[in-house]
NUKOLSE-152210 format. One line per 5 residues: number of its first residue (from 1); their letters; for each residue x, y, z of N, C-alpha, C. Coordinates in pm, 1 decimal. Layout:
REM residues N
NUM) a) X Y Z X Y Z X Y Z  ...;
***
This chain:
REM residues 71
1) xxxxx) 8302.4 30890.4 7766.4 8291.2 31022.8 7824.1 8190.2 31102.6 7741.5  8120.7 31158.5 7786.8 7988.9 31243.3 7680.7 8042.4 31374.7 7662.0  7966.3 31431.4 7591.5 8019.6 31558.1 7502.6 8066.6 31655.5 7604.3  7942.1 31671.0 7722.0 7902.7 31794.2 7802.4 8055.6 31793.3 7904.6  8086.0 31652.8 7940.6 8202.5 31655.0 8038.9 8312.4 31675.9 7922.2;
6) xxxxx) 8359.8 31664.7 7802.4 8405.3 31700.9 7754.5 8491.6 31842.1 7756.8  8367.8 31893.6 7708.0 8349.7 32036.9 7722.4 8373.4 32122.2 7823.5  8369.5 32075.9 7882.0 8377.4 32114.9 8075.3 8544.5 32104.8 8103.1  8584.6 31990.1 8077.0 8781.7 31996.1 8052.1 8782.6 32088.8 7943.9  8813.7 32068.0 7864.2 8868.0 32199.3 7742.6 8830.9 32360.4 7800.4;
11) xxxxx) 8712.9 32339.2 7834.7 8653.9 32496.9 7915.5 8808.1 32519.5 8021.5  8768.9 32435.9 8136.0 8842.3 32463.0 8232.9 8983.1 32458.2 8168.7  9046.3 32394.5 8086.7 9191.4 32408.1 8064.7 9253.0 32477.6 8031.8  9124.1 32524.9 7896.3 9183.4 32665.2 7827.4 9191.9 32776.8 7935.6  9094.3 32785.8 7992.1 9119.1 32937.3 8114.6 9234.6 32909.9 8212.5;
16) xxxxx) 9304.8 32791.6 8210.5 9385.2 32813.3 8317.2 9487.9 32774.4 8258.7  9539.4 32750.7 8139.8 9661.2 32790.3 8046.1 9678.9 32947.0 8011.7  9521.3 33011.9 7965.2 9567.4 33131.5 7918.9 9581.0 33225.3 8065.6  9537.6 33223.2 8209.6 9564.0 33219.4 8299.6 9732.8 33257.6 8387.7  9747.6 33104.7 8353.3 9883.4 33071.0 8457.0 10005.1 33053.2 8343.4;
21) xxxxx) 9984.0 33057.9 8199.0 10118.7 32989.0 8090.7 10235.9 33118.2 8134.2  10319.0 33028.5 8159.9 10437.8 33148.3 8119.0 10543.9 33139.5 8015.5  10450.5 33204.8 7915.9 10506.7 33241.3 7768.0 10514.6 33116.8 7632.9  10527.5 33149.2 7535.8 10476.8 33056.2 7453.1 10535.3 32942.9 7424.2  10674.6 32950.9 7499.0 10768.1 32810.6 7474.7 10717.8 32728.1 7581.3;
26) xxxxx) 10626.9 32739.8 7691.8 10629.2 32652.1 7815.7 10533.0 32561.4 7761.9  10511.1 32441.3 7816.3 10468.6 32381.7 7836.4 10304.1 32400.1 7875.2  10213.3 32461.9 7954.8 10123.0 32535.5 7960.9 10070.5 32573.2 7844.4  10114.1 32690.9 7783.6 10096.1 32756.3 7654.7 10037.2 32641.1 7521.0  10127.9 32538.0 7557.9 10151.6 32433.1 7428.3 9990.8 32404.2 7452.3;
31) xxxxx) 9934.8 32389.2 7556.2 9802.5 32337.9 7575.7 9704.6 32409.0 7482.1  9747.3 32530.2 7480.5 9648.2 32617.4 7407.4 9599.7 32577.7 7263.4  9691.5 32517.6 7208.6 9753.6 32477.6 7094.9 9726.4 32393.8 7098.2  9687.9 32260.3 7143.5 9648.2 32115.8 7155.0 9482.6 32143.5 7142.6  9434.9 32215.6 7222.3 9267.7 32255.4 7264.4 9263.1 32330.5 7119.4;
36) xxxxx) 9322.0 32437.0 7065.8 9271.2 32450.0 6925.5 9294.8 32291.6 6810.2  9379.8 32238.0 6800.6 9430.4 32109.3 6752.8 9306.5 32029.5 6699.5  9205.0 32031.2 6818.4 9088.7 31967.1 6834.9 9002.1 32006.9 6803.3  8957.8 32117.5 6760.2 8834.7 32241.6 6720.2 8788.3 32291.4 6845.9  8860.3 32303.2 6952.7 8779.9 32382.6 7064.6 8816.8 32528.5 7051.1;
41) xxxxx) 8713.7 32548.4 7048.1 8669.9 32729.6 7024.9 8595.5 32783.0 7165.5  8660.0 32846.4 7257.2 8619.1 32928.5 7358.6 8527.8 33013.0 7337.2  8397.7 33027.1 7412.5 8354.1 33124.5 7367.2 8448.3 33270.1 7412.4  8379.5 33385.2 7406.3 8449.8 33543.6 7396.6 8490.1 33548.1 7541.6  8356.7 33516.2 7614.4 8372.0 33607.7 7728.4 8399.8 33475.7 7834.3;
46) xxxxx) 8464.9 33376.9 7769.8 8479.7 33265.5 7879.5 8587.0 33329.6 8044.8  8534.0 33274.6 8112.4 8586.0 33335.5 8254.4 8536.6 33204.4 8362.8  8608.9 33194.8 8471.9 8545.2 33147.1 8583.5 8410.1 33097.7 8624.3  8328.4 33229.5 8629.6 8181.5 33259.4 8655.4 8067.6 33179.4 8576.3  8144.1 33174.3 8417.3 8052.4 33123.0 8320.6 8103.3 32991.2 8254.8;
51) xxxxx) 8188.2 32917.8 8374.6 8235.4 32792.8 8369.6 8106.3 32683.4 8417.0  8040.0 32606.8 8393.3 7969.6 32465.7 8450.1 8044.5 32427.6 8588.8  7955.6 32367.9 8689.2 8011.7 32362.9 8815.0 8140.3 32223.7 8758.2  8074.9 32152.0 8715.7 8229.8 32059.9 8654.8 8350.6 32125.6 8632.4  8325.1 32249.0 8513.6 8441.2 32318.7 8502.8 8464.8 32373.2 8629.1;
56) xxxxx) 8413.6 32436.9 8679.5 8487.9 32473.4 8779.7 8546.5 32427.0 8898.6  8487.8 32268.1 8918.6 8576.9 32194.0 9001.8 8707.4 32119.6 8888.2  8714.9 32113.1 8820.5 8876.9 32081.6 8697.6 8939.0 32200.1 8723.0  8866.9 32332.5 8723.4 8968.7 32414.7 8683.8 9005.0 32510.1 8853.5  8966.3 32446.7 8967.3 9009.2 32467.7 9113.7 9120.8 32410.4 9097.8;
61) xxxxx) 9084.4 32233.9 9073.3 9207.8 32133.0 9077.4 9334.1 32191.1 9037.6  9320.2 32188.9 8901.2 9451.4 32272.5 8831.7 9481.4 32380.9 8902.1  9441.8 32427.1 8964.5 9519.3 32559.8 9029.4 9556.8 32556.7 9156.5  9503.0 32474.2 9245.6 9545.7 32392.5 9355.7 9654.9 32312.4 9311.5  9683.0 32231.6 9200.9 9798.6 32121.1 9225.5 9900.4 32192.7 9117.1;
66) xxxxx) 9851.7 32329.6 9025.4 9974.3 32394.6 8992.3 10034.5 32339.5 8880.9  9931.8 32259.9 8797.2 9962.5 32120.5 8696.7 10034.2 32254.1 8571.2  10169.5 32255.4 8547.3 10282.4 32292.2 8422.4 10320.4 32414.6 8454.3  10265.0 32446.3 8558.2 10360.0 32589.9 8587.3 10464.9 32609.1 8656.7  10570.0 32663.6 8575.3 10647.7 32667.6 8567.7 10761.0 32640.2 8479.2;
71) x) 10706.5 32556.0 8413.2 10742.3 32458.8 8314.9 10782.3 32462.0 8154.3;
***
């Protein structure tokens, strides 16, 4: 897997943990915490808009199939 698609999951995951988590015991949340684990550092103003079209088809998916929420 190369760096750039990499990057493109962690992008999209982090925005849709800090997003959809509900609260810091769930499951969701824990993600946040795994993506720092690794040295991924978000930039400031990460959002949707300034996602890579990759990220932003990972991070549709996840919100279409609803992946730990609730949880």
């Amino acid at each position: 897997m190369n760096h750039e698609l990499r990057f493109d999951i962690c992008e999209a995951w982090y925005l849709y943990a800090s997003n959809y988590h509900g609260g810091q015991w769930s499951k969701l949340y824990s993600k946040l915490g795994q993506l720092h684990n690794i040295g991924f550092k978000p930039a400031p103003g990460l959002n949707y808009k300034s996602l890579q079209e990759e990220g932003k088809r990972i991070y549709r998916r996840l919100v279409r199939t609803k992946k730990y929420q609730n949880a």
